[in-house]
C-alpha positions in Angstrom: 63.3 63.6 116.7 66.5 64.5 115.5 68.6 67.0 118.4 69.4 70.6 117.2 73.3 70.9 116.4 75.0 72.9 118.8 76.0 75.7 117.2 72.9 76.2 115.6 71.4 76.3 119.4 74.0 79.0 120.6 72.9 81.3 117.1 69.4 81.2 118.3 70.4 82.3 121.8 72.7 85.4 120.7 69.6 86.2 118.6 67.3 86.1 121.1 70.0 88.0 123.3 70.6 90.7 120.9 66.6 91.2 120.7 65.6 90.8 124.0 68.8 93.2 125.5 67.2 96.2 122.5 63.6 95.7 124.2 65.1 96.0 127.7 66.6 99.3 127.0 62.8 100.5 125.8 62.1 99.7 129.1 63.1 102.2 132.3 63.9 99.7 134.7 65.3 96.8 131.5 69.0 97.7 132.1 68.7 97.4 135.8 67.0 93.9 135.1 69.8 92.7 132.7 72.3 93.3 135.1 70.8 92.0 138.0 69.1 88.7 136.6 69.9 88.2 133.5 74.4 88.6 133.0 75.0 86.7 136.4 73.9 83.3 134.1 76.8 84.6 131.5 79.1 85.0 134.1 78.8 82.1 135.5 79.1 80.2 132.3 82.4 82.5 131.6 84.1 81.5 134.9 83.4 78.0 134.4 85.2 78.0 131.2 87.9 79.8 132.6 87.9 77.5 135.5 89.0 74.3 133.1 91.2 76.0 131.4 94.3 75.4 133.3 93.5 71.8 134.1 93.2 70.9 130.6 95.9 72.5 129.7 98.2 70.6 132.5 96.8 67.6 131.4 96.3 67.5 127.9 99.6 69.2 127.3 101.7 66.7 129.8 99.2 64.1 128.0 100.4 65.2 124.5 104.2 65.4 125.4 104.4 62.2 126.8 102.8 60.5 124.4 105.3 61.9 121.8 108.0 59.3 123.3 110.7 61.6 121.1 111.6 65.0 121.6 112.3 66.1 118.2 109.1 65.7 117.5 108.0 68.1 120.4 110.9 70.2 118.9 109.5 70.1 115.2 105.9 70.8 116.2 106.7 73.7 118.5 109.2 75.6 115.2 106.9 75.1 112.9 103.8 76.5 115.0 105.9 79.4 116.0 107.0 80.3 112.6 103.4 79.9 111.0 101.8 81.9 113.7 104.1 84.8 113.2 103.5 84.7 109.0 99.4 85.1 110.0 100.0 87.9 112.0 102.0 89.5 109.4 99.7 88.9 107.3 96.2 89.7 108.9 98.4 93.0 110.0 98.9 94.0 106.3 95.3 93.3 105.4 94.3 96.0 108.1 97.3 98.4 106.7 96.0 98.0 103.0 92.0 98.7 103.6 92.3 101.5 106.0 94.6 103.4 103.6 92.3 102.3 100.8 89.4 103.3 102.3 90.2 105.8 104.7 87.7 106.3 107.3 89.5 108.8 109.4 88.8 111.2 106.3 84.9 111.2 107.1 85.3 112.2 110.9 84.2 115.7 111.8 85.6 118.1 114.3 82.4 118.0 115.9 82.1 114.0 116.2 85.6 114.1 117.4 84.7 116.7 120.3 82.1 114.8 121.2 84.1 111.2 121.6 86.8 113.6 123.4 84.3 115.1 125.6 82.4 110.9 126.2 85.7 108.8 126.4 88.7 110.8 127.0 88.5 110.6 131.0 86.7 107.5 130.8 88.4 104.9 133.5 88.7 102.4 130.6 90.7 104.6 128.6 93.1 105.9 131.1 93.4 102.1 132.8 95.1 101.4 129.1 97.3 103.8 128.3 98.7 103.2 132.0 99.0 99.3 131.6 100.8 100.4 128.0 103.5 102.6 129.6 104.2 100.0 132.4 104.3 97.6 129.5 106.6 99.9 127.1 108.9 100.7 130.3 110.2 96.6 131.0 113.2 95.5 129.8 113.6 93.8 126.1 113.7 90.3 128.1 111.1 90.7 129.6 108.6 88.7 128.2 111.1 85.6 128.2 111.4 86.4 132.1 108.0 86.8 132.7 107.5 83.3 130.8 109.2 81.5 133.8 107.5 81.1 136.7 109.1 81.1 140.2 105.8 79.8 141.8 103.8 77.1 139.4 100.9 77.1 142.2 100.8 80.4 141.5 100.8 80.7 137.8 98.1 78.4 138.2 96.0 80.4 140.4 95.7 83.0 137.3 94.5 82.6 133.7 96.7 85.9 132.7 99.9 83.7 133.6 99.0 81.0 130.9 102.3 81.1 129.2 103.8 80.6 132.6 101.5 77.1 132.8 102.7 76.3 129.7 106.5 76.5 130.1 105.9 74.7 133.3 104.1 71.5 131.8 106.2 71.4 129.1 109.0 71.2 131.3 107.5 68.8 133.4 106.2 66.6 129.8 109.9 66.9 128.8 111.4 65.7 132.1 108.9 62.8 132.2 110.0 61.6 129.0 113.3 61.8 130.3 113.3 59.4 133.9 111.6 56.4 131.3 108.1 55.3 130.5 108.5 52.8 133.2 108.5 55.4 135.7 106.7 58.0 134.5 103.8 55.4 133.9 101.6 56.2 137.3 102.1 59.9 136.8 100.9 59.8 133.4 98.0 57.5 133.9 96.5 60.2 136.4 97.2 63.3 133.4 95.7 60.7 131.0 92.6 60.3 133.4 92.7 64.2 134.1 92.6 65.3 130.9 89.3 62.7 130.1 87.5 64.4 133.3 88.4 68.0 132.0 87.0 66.9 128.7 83.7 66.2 130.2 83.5 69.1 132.4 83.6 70.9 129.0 80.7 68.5 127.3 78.5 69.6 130.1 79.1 73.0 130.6 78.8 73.6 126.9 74.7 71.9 127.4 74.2 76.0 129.2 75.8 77.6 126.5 72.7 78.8 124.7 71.6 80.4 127.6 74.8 81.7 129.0 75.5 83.2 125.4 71.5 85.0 125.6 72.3 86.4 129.0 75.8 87.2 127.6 74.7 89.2 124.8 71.9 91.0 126.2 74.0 92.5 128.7 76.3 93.8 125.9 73.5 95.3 124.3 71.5 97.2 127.2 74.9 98.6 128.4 76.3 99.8 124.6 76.9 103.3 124.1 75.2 106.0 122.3 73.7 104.8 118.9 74.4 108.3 117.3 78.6 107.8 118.2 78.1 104.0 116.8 76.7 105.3 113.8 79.9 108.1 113.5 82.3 105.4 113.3 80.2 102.9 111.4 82.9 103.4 108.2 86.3 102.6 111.0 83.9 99.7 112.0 83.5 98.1 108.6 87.0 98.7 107.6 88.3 96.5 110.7 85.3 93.6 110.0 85.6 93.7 106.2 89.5 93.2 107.4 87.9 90.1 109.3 86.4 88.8 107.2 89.1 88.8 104.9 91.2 86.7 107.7 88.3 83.7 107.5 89.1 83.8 103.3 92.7 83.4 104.2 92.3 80.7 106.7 89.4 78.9 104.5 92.1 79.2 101.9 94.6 77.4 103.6 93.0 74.6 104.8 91.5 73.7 101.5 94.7 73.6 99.8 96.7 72.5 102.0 95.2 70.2 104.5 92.7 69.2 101.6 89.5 69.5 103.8 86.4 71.3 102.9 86.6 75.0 104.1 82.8 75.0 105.2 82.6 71.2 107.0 85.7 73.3 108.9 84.2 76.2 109.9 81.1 74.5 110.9 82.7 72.2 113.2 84.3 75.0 115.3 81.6 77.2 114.7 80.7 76.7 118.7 83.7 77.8 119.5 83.5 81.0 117.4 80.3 81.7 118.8 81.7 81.4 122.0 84.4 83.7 121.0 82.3 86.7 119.7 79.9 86.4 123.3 82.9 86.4 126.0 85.4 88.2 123.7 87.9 85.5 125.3 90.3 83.4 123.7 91.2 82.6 127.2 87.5 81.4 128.4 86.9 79.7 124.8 90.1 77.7 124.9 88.9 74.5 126.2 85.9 74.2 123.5 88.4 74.7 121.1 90.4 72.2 122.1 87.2 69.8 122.5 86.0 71.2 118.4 89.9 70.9 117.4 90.3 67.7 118.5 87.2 65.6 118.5 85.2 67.1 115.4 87.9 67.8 113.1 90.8 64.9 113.7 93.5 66.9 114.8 95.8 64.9 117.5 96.0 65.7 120.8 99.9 65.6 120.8 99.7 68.9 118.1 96.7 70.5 119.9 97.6 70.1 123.2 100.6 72.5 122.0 99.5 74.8 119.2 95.8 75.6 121.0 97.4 77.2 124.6 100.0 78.7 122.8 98.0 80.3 120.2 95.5 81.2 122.9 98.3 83.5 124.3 100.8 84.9 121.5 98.3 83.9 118.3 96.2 87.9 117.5 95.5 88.1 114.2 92.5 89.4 115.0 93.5 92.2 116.8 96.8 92.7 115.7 94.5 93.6 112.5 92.6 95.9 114.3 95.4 97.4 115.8 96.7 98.3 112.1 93.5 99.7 111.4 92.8 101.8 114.5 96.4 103.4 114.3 96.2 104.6 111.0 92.7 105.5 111.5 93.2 108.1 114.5 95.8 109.3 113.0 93.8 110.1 109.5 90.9 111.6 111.9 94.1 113.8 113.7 95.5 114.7 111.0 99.0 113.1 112.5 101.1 111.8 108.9 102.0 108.3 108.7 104.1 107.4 105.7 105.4 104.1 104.4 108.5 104.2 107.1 106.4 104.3 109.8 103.5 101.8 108.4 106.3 99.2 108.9 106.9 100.1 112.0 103.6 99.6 113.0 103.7 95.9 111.5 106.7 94.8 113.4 105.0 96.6 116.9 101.9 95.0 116.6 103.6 92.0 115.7 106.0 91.9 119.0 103.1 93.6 120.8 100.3 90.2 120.5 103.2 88.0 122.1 102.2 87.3 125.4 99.0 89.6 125.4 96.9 88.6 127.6 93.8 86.9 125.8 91.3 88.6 127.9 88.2 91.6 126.8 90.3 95.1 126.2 93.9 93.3 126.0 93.7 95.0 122.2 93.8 98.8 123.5 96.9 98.7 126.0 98.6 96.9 122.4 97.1 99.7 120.4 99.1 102.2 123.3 102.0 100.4 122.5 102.0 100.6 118.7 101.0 104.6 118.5 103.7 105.4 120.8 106.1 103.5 118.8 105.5 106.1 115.5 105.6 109.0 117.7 102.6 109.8 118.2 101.8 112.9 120.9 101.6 112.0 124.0 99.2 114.5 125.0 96.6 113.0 121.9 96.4 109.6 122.7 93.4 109.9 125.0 92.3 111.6 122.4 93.0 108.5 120.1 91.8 106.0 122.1 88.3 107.7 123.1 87.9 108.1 119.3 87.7 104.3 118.6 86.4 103.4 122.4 82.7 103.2 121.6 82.6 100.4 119.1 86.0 98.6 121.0 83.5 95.9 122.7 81.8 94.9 119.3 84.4 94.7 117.6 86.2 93.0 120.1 84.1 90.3 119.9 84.4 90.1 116.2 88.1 90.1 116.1 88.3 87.3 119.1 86.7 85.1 116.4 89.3 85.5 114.1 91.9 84.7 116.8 90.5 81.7 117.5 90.0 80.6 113.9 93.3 81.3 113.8 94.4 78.8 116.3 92.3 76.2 115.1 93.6 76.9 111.5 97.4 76.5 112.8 96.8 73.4 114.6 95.3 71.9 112.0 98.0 72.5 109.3 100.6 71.6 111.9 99.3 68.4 112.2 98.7 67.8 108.8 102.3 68.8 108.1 103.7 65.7 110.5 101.0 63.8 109.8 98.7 63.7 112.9 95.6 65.0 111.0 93.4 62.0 111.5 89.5 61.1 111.5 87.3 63.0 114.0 85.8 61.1 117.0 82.8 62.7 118.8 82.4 62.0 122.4 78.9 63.0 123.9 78.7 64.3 127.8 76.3 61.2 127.9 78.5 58.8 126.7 78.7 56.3 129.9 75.8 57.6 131.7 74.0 54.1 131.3 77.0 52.6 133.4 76.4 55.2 136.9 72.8 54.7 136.3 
């Protein structure tokens, strides 16, 4: 009998999640049951994701670089990924600015739905946590991302998956420097990466065999602890606004690799379709980084040498997704506020959110301390923007998890033109977890 494909396993377990969390909250003691028995198996599977993530990046990205044996080519590969990264965000950015003034959902709010977020949300520890990280944020120095890119302890950096762009500027360093003292004596040292970053792999072959579980438990425990249904419903036109913006993100990408890496849009999006689904349960491109490294590389061709690169650092400066949201959400509270935004500030709200996704963190919420950020940067009143952000705070986790798909579509998308563009777009190779049990048998 032939084995279900993987991604069609993890759909059947956020379906059975999504039902299972609704007839929990029928029940009086379903929420209590969730939480206690049920999300522990999704948070497991969550930090064991983000437990790999900094080994296989150390090791497939000193991997990559040392197998370049030139670095112009690391050079050429890092420009271009840069530079196409910032034209997505541009662009997912001005599909958000377009449909929200199209459509206008902030029109259809009333004063007494608005009261009633205000009343819900406004002192809500989630809300003030983010407008606090914002101003701490707003308040560093213009340099500051560069300084916070360089670590001054790489243990440490290591020790935390919100320092991943310190990781990264450390292996490359290291990669670069290895390259540098000969192949000759950087041999031993890159035989143990090479052997690292096959281990990692395998860790993520067999931690991905729980995912249909882990993404049931997962999504059940987003459902029993979701807000009121009646403020969902209130904010159902901000909500398709931002996922018919989405959607229009896949078109783009789809587009793209059709035409110019000549593969077929739907054989691409099925092969990292885990990793989407992944994506829209841990709302993490963080935790779903290493299976979309694994997808990226083994089931669609891409090198190791471009996706060691393009993957981590798209995992950490790469938001279409929410830098689309962000559009959206800004122009939307200020439509429900009645607070004018003409064409001036529009822009300025596209180069904010632009400079705002470098070096968010790609964790759940990241997207609300950004959306601070950009509010603040057209003047918006201080004294309104708990207002603002308890307006949009009851569908944040859902679409969230939408707009963390996008990212890592994204990422995946970039990598695979980048490799196509210096030719290291080859044939897929699928490893299995079970590849060599036979020989420890």
């Amino acid at each position: 009998m032939k084995k279900m494909e993987l991604h069609w396993q993890i759909l059947i377990g956020m379906i059975l999640g999504i039902l299972f969390g609704f007839a929990m909250t029928q029940i009086s003691w379903g929420s209590e049951f969730v939480s206690d028995w049920i999300k522990p198996l999704g948070t497991i599977f969550v930090k064991l994701l983000k437990l790999i993530a900094i080994p296989l990046i150390l090791a497939s990205l000193i991997k990559g670089i040392s197998d370049l044996k030139d670095i112009s080519k690391f050079k050429n590969i890092g420009i271009r990924t840069i530079v196409i990264y910032v034209c997505t965000t541009i662009v997912a950015i001005t599909i958000g600015l377009i449909l929200v003034n199209i459509m206008q959902p902030g029109e259809g709010i009333s004063q007494e739905t608005i009261d009633r977020l205000t009343e819900t949300y406004a002192n809500d520890s989630g809300v003030t946590s983010k407008i606090a990280e914002a101003s701490r944020q707003k308040e560093a120095g213009p340099l500051s991302f560069l300084e916070n890119m360089v670590p001054d302890n790489a243990i440490r950096s290591m020790s935390d998956n919100r320092l991943m762009l310190q990781v990264i500027f450390f292996t490359i360093f290291m990669g670069i420097s290895m390259l540098l003292i000969g192949e000759e004596k950087a041999k031993p040292l890159k035989k143990f990466f090479d052997a690292l970053n096959d281990v990692v792999l395998k860790m993520v072959d067999l931690i991905m065999l729980t995912a249909p579980v882990a993404v049931f438990a997962l999504l059940a425990s987003v459902v029993v602890s979701s807000s009121d249904p009646d403020l969902l419903f209130a904010l159902l036109k901000y909500a398709g606004v931002v996922v018919l913006g989405l959607c229009l993100m896949v078109v783009f990408y789809i587009f793209i690799v059709s035409t110019y890496a000549k593969l077929n849009p739907f054989w691409f999006l099925k092969q990292i379709s885990p990793a989407q689904l992944l994506a829209f349960s841990t709302s993490s491109s963080a935790a779903t980084l290493p299976v979309t490294m694994e997808r990226v590389e083994e089931h669609i061709g891409v090198d190791k040498e471009v996706s060691s690169f393009v993957l981590p650092v798209g995992a950490t400066i790469n938001m279409d997704g929410t830098s689309l949201y962000q559009g959206v959400a800004a122009v939307f509270i200020a439509q429900a506020l009645d607070f004018e935004l003409g064409l001036a500030a529009q822009l300025i709200i596209v180069l904010t959110a632009l400079l705002a996704s470098i070096g968010s963190a790609a964790v759940p919420g990241a997207g609300m301390v950004m959306l601070v950020i950009v509010l603040e940067s057209v003047g918006f009143p201080a004294d309104k923007l708990a207002i603002g952000l308890a307006l949009i705070f009851a569908v944040d986790r859902p679409l969230d998890m939408c707009r963390t798909i996008i990212n890592i579509t994204g990422d995946a998308t970039v990598a695979t033109v980048v490799a196509k563009s210096v030719g290291k777009l080859g044939k897929p190779h699928v490893q299995n977890w079970d590849d060599h049990l036979d020989e420890v048998r």
